[in-house]
N, C-alpha and C positions, 0 to 999 in steps of 0.2 A: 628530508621527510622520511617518516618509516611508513612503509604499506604493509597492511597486516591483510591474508587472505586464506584462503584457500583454491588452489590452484583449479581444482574441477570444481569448483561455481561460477555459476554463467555468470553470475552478478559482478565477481571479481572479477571474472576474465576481461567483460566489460568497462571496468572501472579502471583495471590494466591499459586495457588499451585506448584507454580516454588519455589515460599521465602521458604515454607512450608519444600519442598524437600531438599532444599539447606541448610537448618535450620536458616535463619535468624531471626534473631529479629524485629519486628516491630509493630508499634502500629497502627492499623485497624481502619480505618475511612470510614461512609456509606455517600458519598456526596450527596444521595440525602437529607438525615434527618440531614446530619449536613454539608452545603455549605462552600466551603471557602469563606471565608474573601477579601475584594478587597486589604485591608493589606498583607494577605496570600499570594494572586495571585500576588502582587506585586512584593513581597520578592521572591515569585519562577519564573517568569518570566526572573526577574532579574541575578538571580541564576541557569538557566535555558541554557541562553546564545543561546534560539531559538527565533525563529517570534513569536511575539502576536498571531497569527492566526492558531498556533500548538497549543495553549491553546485551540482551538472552538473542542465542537463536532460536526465536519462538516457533520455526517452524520444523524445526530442526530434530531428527531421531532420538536423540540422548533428552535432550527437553522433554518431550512426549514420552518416553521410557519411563524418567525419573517423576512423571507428574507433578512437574514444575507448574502447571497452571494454575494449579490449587494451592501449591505448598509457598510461593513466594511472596503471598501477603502476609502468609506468618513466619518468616526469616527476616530476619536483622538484615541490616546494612553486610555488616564485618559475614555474614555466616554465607550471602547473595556473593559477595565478593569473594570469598573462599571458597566458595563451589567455581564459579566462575573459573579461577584458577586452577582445578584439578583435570580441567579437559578442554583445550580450546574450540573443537565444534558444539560445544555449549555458548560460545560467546559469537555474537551478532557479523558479518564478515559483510564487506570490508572495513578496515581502520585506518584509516590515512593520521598521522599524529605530525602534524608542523609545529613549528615556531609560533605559539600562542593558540592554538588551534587543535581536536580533536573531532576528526566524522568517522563515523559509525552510520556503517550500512553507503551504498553510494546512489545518490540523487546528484545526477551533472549539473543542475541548476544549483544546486548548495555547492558543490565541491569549486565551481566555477567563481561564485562570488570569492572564493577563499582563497585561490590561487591565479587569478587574473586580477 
């Protein structure tokens, strides 16, 4: 599995050491030093099976900066997905991406159904 996070969010840390506990396998990704790919974002969107707009970190500086809250009903899919990819603290943390499977954001009761 790949973990996608960012290291100072309590949210990841926790979601970290939920794999940790549980002993999963996974291979550690820092989004801010290494962004997904709008290829990436695509394929997990897709694979995701939620809203584009579960990818934003809505609460997030660059969001609120960019006044994403107004502007993302009127951007396209491909323009959502192409910003997405120019800054990874713009996209929602954490991303667990498995085998047939994609979470976004970490809720233990989802992430548990998925990997137990």
């Amino acid at each position: 599995m790949l973990f996608v996070c960012y290291p100072q969010c309590t949210t990841c840390k926790k979601a970290r050491a939920w794999l940790d506990q549980i002993g999963a396998a996974y291979t550690f990704r820092d989004i801010k030093l290494d962004n997904p790919s709008e290829t990436e974002l695509r394929q997990w969107y897709a694979a995701s099976g939620l809203p584009l707009k579960r990818f934003f970190n809505t609460s997030g500086l660059q969001y609120k900066a960019l006044a994403l809250k107004d502007k993302l009903s009127t951007m396209s899919e491909d323009e959502q997905l192409s910003l997405l990819a120019t800054d990874g603290m713009l996209v929602k943390r954490p991303i667990l991406v498995g085998d047939g499977f994609v979470l976004v954001g970490f809720k233990q009761d989802e992430w548990e159904s998925k990997l137990r």
